[in-house]
C-alpha positions in Angstrom: -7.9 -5.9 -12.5 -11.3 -4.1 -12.5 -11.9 -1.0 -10.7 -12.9 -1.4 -7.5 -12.1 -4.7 -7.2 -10.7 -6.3 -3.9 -7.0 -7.3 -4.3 -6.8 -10.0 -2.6 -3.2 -12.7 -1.5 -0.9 -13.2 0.9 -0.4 -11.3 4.2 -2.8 -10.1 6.6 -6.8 -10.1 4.2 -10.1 -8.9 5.5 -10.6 -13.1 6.1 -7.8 -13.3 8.3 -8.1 -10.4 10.2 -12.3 -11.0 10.8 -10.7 -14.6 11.9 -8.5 -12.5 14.6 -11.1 -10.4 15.8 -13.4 -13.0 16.2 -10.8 -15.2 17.9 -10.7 -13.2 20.8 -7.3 -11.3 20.0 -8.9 -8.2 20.4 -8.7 -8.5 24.3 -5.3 -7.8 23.8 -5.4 -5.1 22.8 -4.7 -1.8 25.5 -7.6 -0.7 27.7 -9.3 2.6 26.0 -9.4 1.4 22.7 -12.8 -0.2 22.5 -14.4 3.1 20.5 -14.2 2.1 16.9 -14.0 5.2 15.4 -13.2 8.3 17.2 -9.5 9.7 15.8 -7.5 11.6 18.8 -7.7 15.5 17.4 -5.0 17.5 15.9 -4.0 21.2 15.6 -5.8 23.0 13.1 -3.2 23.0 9.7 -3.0 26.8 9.3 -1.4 26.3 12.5 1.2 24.8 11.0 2.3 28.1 9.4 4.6 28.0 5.2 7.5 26.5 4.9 10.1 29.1 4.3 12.2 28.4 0.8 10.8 28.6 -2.5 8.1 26.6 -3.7 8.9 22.8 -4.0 8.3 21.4 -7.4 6.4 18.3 -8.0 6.3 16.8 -11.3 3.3 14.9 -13.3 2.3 13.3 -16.2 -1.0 11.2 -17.0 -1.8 7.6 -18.0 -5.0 7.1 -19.5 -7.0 4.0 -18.0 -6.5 0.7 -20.0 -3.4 2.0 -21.5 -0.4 -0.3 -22.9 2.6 -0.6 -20.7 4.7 1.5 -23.1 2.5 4.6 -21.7 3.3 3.6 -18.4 6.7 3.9 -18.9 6.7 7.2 -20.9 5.3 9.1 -18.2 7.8 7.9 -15.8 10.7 9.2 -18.0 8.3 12.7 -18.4 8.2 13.0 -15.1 11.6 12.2 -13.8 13.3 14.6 -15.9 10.7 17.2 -15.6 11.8 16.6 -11.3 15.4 16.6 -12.1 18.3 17.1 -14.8 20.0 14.1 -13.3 23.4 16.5 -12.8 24.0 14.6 -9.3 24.6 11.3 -11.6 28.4 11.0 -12.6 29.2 7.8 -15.8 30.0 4.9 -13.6 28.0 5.5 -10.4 25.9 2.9 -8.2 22.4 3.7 -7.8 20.1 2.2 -4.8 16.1 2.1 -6.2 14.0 1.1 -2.5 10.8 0.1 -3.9 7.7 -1.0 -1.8 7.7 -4.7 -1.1 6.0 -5.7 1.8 4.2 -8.9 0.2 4.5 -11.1 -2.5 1.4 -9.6 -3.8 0.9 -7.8 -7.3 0.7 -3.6 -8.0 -0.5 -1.5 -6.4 0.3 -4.3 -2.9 4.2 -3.4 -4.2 6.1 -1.2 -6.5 4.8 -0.6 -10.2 6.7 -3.0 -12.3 6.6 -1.4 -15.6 7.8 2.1 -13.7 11.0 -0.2 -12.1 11.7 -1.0 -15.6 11.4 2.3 -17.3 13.5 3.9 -14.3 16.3 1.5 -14.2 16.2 2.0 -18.2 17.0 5.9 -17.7 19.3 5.7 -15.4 21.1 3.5 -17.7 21.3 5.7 -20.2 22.3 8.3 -17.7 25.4 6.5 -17.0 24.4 4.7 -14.0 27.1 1.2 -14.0 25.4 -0.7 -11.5 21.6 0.2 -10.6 20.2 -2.2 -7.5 16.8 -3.2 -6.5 16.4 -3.7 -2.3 14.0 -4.0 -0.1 13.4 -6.2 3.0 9.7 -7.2 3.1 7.2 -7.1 6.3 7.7 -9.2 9.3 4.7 -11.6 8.5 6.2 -12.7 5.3 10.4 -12.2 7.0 11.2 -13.2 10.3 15.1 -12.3 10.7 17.3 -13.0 14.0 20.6 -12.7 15.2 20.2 -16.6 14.7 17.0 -17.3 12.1 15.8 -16.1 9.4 12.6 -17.6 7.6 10.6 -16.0 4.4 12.9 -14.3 1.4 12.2 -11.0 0.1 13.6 -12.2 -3.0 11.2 -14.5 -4.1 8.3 -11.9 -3.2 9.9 -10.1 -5.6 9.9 -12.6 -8.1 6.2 -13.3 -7.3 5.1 -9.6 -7.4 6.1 -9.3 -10.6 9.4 -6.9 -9.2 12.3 -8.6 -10.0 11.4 -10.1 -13.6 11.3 -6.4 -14.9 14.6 -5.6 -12.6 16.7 -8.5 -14.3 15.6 -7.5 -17.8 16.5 -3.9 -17.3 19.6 -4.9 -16.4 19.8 -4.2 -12.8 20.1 -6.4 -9.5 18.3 -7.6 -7.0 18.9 -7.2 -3.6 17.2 -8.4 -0.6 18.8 -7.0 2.9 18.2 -9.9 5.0 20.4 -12.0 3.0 23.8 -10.0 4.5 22.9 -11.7 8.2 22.5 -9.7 11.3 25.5 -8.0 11.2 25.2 -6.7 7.8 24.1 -3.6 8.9 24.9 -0.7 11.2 23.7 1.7 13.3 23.2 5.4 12.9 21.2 8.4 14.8 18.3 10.2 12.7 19.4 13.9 12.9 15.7 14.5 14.4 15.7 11.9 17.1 13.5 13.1 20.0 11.1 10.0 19.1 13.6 7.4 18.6 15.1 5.5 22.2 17.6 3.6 19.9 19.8 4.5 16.7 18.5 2.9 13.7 19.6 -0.3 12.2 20.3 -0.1 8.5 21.6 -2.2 5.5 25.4 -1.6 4.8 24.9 -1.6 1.4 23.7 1.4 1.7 27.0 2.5 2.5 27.9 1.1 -1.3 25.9 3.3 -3.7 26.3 6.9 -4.7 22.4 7.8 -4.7 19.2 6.3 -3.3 15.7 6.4 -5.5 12.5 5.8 -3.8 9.9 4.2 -6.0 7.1 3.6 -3.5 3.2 2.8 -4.7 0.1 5.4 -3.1 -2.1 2.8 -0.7 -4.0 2.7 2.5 -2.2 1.2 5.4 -4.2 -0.5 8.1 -1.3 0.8 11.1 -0.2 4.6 9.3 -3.4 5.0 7.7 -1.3 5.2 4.1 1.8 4.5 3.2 4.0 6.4 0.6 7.3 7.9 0.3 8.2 8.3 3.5 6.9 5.0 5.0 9.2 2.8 2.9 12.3 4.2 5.5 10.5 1.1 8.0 11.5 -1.3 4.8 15.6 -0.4 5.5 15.5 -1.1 9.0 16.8 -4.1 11.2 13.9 -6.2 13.0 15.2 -4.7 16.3 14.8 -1.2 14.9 11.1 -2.4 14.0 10.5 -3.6 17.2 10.9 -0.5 18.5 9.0 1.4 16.2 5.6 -1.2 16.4 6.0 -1.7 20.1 7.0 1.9 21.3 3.8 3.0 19.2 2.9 6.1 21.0 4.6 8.4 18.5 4.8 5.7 15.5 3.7 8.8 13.1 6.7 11.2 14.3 9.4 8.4 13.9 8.1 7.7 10.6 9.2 11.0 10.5 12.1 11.3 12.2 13.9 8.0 10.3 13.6 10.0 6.9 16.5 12.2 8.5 19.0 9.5 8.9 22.0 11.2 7.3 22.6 7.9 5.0 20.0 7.7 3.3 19.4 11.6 2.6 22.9 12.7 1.8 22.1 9.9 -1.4 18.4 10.7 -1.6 17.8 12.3 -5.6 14.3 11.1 -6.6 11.1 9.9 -5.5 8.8 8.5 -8.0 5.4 7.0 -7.9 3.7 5.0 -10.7 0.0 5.3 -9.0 -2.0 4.5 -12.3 -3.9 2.2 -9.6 -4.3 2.6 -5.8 -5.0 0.7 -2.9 -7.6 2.6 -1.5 -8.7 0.4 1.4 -7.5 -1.5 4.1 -4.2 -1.8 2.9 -1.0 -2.8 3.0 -1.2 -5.7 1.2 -4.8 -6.2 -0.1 -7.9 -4.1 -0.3 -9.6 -2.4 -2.8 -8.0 -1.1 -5.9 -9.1 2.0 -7.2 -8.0 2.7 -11.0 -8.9 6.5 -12.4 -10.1 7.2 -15.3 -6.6 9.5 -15.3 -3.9 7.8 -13.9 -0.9 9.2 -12.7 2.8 9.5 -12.4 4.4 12.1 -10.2 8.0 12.7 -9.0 9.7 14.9 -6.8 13.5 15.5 -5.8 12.5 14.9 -1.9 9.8 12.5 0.0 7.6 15.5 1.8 6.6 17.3 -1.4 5.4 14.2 -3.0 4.0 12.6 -0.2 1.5 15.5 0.0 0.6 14.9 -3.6 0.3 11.7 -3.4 -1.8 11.6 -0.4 -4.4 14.0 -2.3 -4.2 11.6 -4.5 -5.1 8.5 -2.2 -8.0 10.8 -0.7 -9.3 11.3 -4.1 -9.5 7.9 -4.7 -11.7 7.0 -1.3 -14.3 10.2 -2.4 -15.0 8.0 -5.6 -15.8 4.5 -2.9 -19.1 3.9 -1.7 -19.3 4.7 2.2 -19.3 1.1 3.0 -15.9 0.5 1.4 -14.1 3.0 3.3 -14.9 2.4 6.9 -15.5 -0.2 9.7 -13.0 -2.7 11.3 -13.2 -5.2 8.7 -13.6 -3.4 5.5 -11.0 -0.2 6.3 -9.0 -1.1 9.6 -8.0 2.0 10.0 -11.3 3.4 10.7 -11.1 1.6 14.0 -9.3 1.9 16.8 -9.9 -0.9 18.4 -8.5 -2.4 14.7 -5.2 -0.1 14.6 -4.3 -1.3 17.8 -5.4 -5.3 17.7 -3.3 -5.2 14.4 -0.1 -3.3 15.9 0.1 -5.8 18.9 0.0 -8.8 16.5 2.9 -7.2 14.9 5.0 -6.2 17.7 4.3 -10.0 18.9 5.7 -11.2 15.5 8.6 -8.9 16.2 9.4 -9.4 19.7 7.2 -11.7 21.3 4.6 -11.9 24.1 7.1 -9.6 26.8 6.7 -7.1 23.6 3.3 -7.5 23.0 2.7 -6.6 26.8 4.2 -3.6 26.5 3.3 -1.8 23.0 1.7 1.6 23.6 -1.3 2.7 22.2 -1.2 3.6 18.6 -3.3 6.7 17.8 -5.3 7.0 14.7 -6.4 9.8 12.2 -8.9 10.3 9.8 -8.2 10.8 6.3 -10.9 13.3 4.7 -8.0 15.6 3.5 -4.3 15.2 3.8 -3.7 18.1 6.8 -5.1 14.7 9.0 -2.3 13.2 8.5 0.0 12.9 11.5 3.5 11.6 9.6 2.8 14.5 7.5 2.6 16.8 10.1 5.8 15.8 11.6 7.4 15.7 8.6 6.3 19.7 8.4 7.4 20.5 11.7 10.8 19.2 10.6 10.6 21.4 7.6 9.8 24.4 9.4 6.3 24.1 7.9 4.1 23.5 5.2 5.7 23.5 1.7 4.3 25.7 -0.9 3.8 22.5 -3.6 4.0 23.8 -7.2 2.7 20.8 -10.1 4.2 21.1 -13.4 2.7 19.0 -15.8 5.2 17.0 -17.0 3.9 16.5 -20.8 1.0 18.3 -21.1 -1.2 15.0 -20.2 -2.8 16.2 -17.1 -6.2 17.3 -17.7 -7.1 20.7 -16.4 -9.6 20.2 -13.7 -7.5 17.5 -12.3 -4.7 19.6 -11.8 -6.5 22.0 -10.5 -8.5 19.7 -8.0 -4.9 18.7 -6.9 -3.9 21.6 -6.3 -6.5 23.1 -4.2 -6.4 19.9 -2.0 -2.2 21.0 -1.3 -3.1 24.3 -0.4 -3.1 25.1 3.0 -5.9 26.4 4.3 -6.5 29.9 4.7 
């Protein structure tokens, strides 16, 4: 794909959604919302004060643009063993990898192929016995009941490219909609003061020994981006996202909040991103793919740390778009607020219905001219005490200088 060309495919593209608004949807959407671009404000970051704890290590290794698939794959062993020693993996352990597949559409829409490949390879050789592949994919491509269930995350796997390179690696694939309604159970994030409800999660997550997250770096139309800590929405039961789209107030602090679910990070070992491309605009599922000159693969042993760097790395990405690309309601939802919220109550209608739709709160939106706008962020440091002190280690010795450095300056909180 060319840079800066407009993925486009399934799911919600800038046709459908100029259809919607021009349909007349968007008098559904909450009184207040009709100015298009003003975000509500947040605290200056210094406010935020340093995270106490040593620095948190975040490791990264560089893909040259146009490079074959085996370089791809180097840089995601680099940088995984660069972020850990793998000492938590005992010979004969199950491994969870929860990719990003919200469509059926190709990288960076979903998860890095090549990256599944070469992770589910190492982990292999690590002494992993059984490594599985699950995700359960967005509400407009799964609709799943106590009695229905339409659309298969499986085969937007196999479309996406995902689950060829999981079968030949040797893994599984798993898609958590396939256990039924009451394959899953309930448990309390440890920070809960957003959430009504305990969340609903997949009981095969109860199965493994250790969870990886492999998410993609892209521009959500809802969050604003979507990244490590995002994919949590992708474990949850539809009544659990029901509650998240329609009780949208403080959608950004249960994003949050559901990373603390004791399940998922009492397992949690690795997060690793193949973000050699991003999806720099509209986002989820289509918009416009930005591919650097210097691509990139980072990892990190927990979500926050490489969420930050991935984020700078999102924002770096929309500096190099023309103005035009990244804003207004049909180019860059998110821009609007009149977008963010016509979008969320389309959502919460697919999840719950007109009742639901009545009732979804107003979803708040944020710029994203640095990554201190970011309000999931900024919960996520609040739970941490603060803002981490993010330390890159080049991986292999790929990472050219400035780059670093330009990274670097963006994760540093200002003075």
């Amino acid at each position: 794909m060319a840079r800066g060309q407009v993925l486009d495919g399934d799911g919600l593209t800038r046709r459908r959604f100029g259809a919607l608004a021009a349909g007349g949807l968007a008098s559904l959407v909450l009184p207040g919302c009709s100015d298009a671009s003003q975000p509500e404000a947040t605290p200056a970051p210094e406010a935020l004060g340093t995270a106490p704890g040593p620095p948190r290590r975040v490791a990264l290794a560089a893909v040259p643009r146009g490079s074959a698939p085996e370089a791809t794959e180097k840089a995601v062993r680099a940088a995984a063993l660069a972020a850990t020693d793998f000492a938590w993996l005992s010979r004969g352990d199950t491994v969870l990898i929860k990719p990003a597949c919200n469509s059926p559409n190709v990288y960076p829409a979903t998860t890095d192929p090549v990256a599944l490949r070469a992770m589910i390879g190492l982990l292999r050789e690590r002494g992993a016995r059984r490594v599985i592949v699950a995700d359960m994919s967005g509400v407009q491509f799964v609709r799943f009941g106590k009695d229905h269930l339409s659309g298969s995350t499986r085969e937007l796997m196999e479309t996406a490219g995902m689950a060829r390179a999981v079968l030949e690696a040797g893994a599984e694939v798993h898609a958590f909609e396939e256990a039924g309604w009451d394959g899953f159970f309930a448990e309390e994030p440890a920070a809960r003061g957003s959430w009504a409800g305990p969340l609903w999660l997949p009981n095969v997550l109860q199965e493994v020994d250790h969870v990886i997250l492999m998410p993609r770096t892209s521009r959500h139309l809802l969050a604003g981006s979507t990244l490590a800590l995002k994919t949590a929405v992708g474990w949850w039961r539809h009544d659990s996202r029901l509650e998240y789209h329609r009780d949208a107030a403080d959608l950004h602090a249960k994003t949050a909040d559901a990373n603390t679910v004791p399940s998922v990070r009492s397992r949690q070992r690795l997060v690793l991103s193949s973000a050699t491309k991003v999806l720099s605009t509209f986002g989820p599922d289509t918009g416009t793919v930005s591919e650097p000159e210097t691509g990139l693969v980072f990892a990190s042993s927990e979500p926050l740390s490489h969420d930050m760097l991935s984020l700078a790395w999102l924002v770096e990405a929309r500096r190099k778009l023309p103005a035009s690309k990244r804003s207004g309601m049909i180019d860059d939802p998110n821009t609007s607020k009149l977008a963010v919220n016509l979008m969320n109550r389309v959502v919460t209608y697919l999840l719950g219905g007109i009742p639901a739709a009545l009732r979804m709160q107003r979803l708040s939106r944020h710029d994203l001219a640095s990554i201190w706008d970011d309000r999931t962020l900024r919960g996520a440091f609040e739970l941490a005490g603060g803002v981490p002190r993010v330390e890159l280690a080049d991986a292999d010795g790929s990472c050219p200088r400035d780059l670093r450095e330009r990274l670097e300056k963006e994760l540093t909180l200002p003075a």
